[in-house]
C-alpha positions as CSV (number, residue, x, y, z in Angstrom):
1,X,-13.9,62.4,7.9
2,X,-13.5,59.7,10.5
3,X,-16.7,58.9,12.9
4,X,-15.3,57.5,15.7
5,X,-17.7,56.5,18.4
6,X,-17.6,56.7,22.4
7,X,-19.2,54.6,24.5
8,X,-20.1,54.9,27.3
9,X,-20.0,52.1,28.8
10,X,-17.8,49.3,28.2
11,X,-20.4,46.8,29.7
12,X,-22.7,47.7,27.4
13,X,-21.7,45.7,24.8
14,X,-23.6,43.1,23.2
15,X,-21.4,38.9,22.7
16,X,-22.8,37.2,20.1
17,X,-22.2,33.4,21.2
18,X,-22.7,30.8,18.7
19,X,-23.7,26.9,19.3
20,X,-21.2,25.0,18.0
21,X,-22.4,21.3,17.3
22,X,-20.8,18.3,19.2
23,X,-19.8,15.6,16.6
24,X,-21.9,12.7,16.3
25,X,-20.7,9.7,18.4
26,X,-20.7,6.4,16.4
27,X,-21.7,3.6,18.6
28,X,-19.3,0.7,18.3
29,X,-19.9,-2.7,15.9
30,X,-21.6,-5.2,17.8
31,X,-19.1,-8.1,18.2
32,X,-20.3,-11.5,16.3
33,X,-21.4,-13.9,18.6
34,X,-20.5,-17.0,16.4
35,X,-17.7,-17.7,14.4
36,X,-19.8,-17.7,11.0
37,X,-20.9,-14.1,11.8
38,X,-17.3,-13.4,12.3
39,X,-15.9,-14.5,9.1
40,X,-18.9,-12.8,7.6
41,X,-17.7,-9.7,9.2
42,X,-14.0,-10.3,8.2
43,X,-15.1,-11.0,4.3
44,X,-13.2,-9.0,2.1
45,X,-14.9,-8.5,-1.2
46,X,-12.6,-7.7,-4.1
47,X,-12.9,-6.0,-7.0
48,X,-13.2,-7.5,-10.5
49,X,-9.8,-8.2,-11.2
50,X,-8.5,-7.7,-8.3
51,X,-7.7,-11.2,-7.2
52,X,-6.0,-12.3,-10.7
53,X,-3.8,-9.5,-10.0
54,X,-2.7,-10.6,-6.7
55,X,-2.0,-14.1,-8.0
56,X,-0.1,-12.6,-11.1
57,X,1.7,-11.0,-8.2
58,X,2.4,-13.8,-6.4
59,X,3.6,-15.4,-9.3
60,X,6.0,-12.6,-9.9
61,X,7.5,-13.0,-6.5
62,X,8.0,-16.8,-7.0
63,X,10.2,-16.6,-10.3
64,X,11.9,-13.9,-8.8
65,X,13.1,-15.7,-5.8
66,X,13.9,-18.7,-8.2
67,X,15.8,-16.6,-10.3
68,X,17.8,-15.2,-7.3
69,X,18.0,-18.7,-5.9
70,X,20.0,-19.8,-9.2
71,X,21.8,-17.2,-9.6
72,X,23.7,-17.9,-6.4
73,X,24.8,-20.9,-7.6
74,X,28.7,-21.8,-8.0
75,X,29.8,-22.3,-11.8
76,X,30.0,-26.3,-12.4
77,X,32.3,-27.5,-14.8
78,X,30.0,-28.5,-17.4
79,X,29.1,-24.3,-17.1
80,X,33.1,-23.2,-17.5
81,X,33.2,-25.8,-20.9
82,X,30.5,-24.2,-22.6
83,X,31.4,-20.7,-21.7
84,X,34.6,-21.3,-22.6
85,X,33.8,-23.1,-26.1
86,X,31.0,-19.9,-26.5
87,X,33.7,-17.6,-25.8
88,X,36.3,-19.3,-28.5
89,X,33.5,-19.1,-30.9
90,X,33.4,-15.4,-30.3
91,X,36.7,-14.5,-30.3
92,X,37.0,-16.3,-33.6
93,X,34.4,-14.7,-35.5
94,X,36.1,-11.1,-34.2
95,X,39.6,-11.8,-35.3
C-alpha cells in the first residue's frame, strides 16, 4: 500500500540550489551644477486644476481665520442695542 524507500546513503542526495537575482542598484541623480539646473530639478509640474484648487484652498483658510479672528471680539455697545431691540421684536411677535 505504502512504498516507502531506503536509501542508502544519506550523502547521496541530490540540493537543488537556485540563483536568486541581486536587485538592481540605481545609481544616484547627478547633483545640478548651476542653480538653473537646480530649480529645473526642483520644478513641480501640477495637474490641470490642481493649482486653482490650492488657491481655493488658501482662500478657504483665510476667511476661516477672519471669521475666528471676529468672533473673538468683545460685544460693543452698539452690538448689545441691536440685539436687544432684535430680541424685543421677537419676543413681541411670540406673545
Amino acid at each position: 500500500m505504502f512504498n516507502f524507500h531506503k536509501r542508502e546513503n544519506l550523502f547521496a542526495t541530490r540540493v537543488i540550489v537556485e540563483k536568486k537575482e541581486e536587485p538592481e542598484v540605481k545609481e544616484p541623480e547627478p547633483q545640478p551644477e548651476t542653480r538653473a539646473e537646480q530649480k529645473e530639478m526642483n520644478k513641480h509640474r501640477y495637474l490641470p486644476g490642481e493649482r486653482l484648487q490650492m488657491k481655493l484652498n488658501q482662500q478657504a483658510r483665510k476667511e476661516k481665520k477672519a471669521d475666528r479672528k471676529h468672533a473673538c471680539e468683545p460685544l460693543k455697545e452698539d452690538d448689545v442695542d441691536r440685539i436687544s431691540k432684535s430680541m424685543a421684536r421677537v419676543m413681541g411677535e411670540l406673545s
